[in-house]
N, C-alpha and C positions, 0 to 999 in steps of 0.2 A: 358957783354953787355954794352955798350957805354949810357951816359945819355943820348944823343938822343935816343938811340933805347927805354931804360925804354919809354922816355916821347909817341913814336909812341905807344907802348904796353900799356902803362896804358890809355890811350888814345881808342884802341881799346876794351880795355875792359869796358870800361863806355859805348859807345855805345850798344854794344850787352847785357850789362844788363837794360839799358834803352827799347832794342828794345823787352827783354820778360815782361817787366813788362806792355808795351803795350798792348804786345800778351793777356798776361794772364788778365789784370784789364777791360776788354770791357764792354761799356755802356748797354744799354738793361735791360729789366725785367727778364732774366731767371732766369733758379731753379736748382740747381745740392743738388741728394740727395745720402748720403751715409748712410748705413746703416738703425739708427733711427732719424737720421738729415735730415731737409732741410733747406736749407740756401736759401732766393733770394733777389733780387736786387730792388728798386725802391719803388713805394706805398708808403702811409704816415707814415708806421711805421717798415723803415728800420733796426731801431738802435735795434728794442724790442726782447728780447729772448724769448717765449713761451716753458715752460716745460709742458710734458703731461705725465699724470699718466697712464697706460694701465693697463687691471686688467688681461689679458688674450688675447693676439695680436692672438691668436690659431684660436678664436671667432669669424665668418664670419662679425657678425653687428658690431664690434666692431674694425675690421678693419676697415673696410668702415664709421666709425664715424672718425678715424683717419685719413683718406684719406680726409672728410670734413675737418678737422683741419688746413691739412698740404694744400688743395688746398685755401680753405679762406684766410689761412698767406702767402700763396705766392701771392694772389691777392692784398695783402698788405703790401708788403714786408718786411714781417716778418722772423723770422727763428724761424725754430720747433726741440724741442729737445726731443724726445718719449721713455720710458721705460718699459718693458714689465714688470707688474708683475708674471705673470704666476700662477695667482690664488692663490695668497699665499698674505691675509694679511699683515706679516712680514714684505718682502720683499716691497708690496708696500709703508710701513713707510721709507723705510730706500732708497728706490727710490726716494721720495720725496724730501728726506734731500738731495741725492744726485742730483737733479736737482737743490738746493740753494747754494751746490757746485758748480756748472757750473754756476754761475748766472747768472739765469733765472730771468725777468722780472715780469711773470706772472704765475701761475701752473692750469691747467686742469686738472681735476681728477676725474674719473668714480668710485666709493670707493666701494672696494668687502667687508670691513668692516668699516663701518662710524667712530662705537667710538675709534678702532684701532689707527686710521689715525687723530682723533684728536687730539693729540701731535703733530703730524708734521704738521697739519695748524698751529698751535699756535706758533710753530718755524720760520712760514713763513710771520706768520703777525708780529712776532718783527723785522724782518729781512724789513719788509715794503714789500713784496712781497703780492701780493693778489691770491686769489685763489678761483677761476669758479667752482662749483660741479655740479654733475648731480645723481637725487634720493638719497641724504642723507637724505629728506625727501621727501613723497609719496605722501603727500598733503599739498597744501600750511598752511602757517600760522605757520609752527612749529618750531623748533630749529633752530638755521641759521647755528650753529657749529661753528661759525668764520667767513663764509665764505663770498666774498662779491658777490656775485649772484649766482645763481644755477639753474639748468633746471631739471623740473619736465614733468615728462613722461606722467602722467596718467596712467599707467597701471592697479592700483584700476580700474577704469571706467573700461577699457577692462574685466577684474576680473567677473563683475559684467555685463557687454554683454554677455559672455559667459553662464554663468547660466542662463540665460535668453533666450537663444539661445534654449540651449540645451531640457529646460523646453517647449518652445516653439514646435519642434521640435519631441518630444519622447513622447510616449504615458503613462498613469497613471502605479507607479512601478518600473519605469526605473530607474537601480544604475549609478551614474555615479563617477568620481576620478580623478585625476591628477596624474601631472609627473612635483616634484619640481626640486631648485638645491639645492645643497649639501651642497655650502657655503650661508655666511649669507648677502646673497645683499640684501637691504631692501628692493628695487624696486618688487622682487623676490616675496619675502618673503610675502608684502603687495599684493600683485596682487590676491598671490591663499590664503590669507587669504579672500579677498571678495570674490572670487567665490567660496570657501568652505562656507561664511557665507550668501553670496545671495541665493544657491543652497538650504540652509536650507529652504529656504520662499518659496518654493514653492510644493506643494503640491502631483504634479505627480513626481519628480525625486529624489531619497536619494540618499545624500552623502557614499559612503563607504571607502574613503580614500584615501592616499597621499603616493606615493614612492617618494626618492628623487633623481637626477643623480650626482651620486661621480664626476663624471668626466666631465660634460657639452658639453658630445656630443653621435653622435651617437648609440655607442657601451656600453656608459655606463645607456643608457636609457631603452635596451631593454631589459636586465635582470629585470628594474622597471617593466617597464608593464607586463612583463611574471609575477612576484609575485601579483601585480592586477590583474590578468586575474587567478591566482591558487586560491587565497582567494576570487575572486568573479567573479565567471564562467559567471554570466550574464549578468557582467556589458555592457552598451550601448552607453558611450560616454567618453570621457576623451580630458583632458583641458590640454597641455605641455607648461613649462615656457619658448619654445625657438625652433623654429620649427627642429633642429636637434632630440633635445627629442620627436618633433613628428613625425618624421620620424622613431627613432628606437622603438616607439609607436607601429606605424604601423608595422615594421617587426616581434613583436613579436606577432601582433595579427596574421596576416597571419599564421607567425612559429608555432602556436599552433590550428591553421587548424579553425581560427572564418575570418569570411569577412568582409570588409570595406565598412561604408555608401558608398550608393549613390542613385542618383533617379533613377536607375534600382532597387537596392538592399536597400530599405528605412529601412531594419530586419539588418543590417550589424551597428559594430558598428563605431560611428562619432567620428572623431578625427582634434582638432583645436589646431594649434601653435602658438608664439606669434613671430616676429622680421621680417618679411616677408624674412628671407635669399633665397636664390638662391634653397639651400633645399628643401626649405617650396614650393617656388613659383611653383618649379618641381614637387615637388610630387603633388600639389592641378590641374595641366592640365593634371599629371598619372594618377589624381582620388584614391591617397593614402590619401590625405587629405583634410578635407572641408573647413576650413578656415585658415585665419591667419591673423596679424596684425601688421603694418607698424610700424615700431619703432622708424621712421626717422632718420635715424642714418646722411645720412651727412647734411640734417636739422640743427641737432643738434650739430653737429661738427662745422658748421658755424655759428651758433647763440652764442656758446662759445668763437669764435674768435670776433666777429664783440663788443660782451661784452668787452673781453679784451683789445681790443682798446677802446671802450667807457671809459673803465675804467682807463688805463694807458698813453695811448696816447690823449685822449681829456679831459681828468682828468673833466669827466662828472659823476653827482651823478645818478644812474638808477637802477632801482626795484629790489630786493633783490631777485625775482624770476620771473618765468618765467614760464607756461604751453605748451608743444609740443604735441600733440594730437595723440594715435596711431589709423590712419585709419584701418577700418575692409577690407578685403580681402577676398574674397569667389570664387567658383568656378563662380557664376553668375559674377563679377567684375574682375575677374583675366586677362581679354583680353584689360583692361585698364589700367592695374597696368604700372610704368613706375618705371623701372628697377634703380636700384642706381647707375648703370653706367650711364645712361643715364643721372639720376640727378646732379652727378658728374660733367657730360662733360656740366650739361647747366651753373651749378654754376658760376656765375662775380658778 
C-alpha cells in the first residue's frame, strides 16, 4: 500500500469510529437494564452508584420495592446495582462487601439478619459509604446499627390491628394463631410478637400458637396451617406474616374439609395477610381472604432513593429514621386499593 493509500485508509477509519461513537453516546434520559443493573442518563445524580441488598428477589413485595428503587434512580439518574441474597444471611454479608467492590456510592439493604450484616455496614462506613436500612429496628428510637437512615414499616401497629380485629370480630372462646417466617427478619418477628401479645388482652379470643414457613411462600405455608388446624381443630382466625402464607393458609383449611369466613359463612374460619401482594389482593375479591395490609413497597423503595440523594448528593443532614405506615385492606376497601403497578407507573 502506497503512503497515500495508508493516509486515505487511516483516514477513513477515524471517521467511522467517530460516526459509532455518535451512534452509541446519545443524549436523552433513558435507562438500559441488564440483568441486576440499571444504568441511566441525566437527573442530578448521574455520577452516583446505588448498591441494593435483596434478601429474596423470589418475594413478590420485594421485587416491586426494587422496581421503587431502580424507577426513583432512574428519575435521578442514577445507576442501580441489585444482589439477590436468596434468604441466606451469609450471603447477604458477603453481597454487601461485594457491592463495595463495585464501588458503590451508597448500599440499600432490606436485612434478613440485622446483627449478621453488622460487620459489613461497619466495612462500609470506613470505606465512607453510607447505608439506608429498612426494619433493623421495629420502632423508632433504637439501635441505629451504623446506619445513616432507615425506614420503619410499622408492622407492630398492624400486629396489634389484627388482634384487635379478630377479637372484635369472633365471639367469647375463639382460638386463634399465626403463620411466621422461618428466618429471623425482625420486622417479622416484631409484627406476630404484638399480635401474640395484644391477642392475650383480650378476653373472648386465646392464643394457641405459632407455625413458622421454611420457605416463604405458598407451599411452604400450608403444611403450617395443616399442623394448626391438627392441634387445634377449632381454631377461628389466623394472622399470616405475608399474604402468600395466607394463601397457603387458606388451602389447607379448605384441604382439610373447614370453610373460610365470610358474611355468608360468619361460622368459617378468618384468615388475614400482610404485603397486599397480587396474591393477597386475588384471593380477598375470591373471598379466600379477609384482609391484608399494604406494605408500600415502592413507597419505600423511593423514599430510600430520594434519602440517598439527600444524603450523598446534597450532602444534607436528615432524620435517622423515618415511619411508612401499612394501610389495612379489606374485602369492604379492596375496590379502591390502587395496584403497585399502578403506583409504579404514577412514580416522577
Amino acid at each position: 500500500m502506497t503512503r497515500k493509500s495508508k493516509g486515505y485508509f487511516m483516514l477513513t477509519v477515524m471517521l467511522l469510529m467517530a460516526m459509532l461513537v455518535t451512534a452509541c453516546g446519545g443524549s436523552g434520559g433513558g435507562s438500559k437494564t441488564t440483568g441486576g443493573e440499571t444504568k441511566a442518563s441525566g437527573g442530578s445524580g448521574s455520577s452516583i452508584k446505588i448498591g441494593v441488598s435483596i434478601p429474596a428477589e423470589a418475594n413478590n413485595s420485594l421485587q416491586y420495592w426494587y422496581k421503587g428503587i431502580q424507577k426513583q434512580a432512574e428519575l435521578y439518574g442514577m445507576e442501580v446495582v441489585g444482589i439477590d441474597a436468596q434468604l441466606n444471611s451469609s450471603k447477604q454479608v458477603s453481597d454487601m462487601d461485594n457491592l463495595l467492590v463495585q464501588g458503590v456510592d451508597v448500599i440499600l439493604v432490606w436485612p434478613l439478619d440485622p446483627a449478621a450484616i453488622k460487620p459489613a455496614i461497619d466495612r462500609a462506613t470506613e470505606k465512607k459509604v453510607p447505608v439506608i436500612g429498612i426494619d433493623f429496628n421495629t420502632q423508632e428510637g433504637g439501635s441505629d446499627f451504623g446506619l445513616a437512615h432507615q425506614i420503619i414499616l410499622g408492622r407492630g401497629q398492624g400486629g396489634m390491628d389484627v388482634a384487635k380485629l379478630f377479637a372484635d370480630m369472633l365471639p367469647e372462646g375463639s382460638e386463634v394463631g399465626a403463620i411466621g417466617m422461618a428466618a429471623p427478619v425482625p420486622g417479622n418477628i416484631y409484627m406476630m410478637e404484638q399480635f401474640r401479645v395484644e391477642s392475650e388482652k383480650f378476653s373472648n379470643i386465646t392464643w394457641v400458637g405459632q407455625q413458622n414457613n421454611p420457605t416463604d411462600n405458598i407451599a411452604g405455608a400450608e403444611p403450617m396451617m395443616a399442623n394448626l388446624l391438627t392441634k387445634n381443630p377449632n381454631i377461628r382466625a389466623v394472622f399470616a406474616y405475608n399474604d402468600d402464607s395466607a394463601v397457603g393458609a387458606a388451602q389447607a383449611i379448605t384441604n382439610n374439609g373447614k370453610s373460610l369466613y365470610s358474611a355468608d359463612n360468619p361460622d368459617g374460619i378468618i384468615v388475614v395477610g400482610f404485603n397486599a401482594e397480587q396474591a393477597g389482593i386475588d384471593a380477598i375479591k375470591q373471598g379466600k381472604q379477609y384482609a391484608t395490609f399494604n406494605i408500600n413497597p415502592i413507597k419505600t423503595g423511593s423514599a430510600m432513593v430520594q434519602a440517598a440523594k439527600q444524603i450523598v448528593v446534597d450532602k444534607a443532614d436528615i432524620a435517622k429514621e423515618q415511619v411508612i405506615a401499612s394501610d389495612f385492606v379489606s374485602v369492604e376497601t379492596i375496590d379502591s386499593f390502587q395496584s403497585w403497578d399502578e403506583e409504579l407507573n404514577a412514580l416522577q
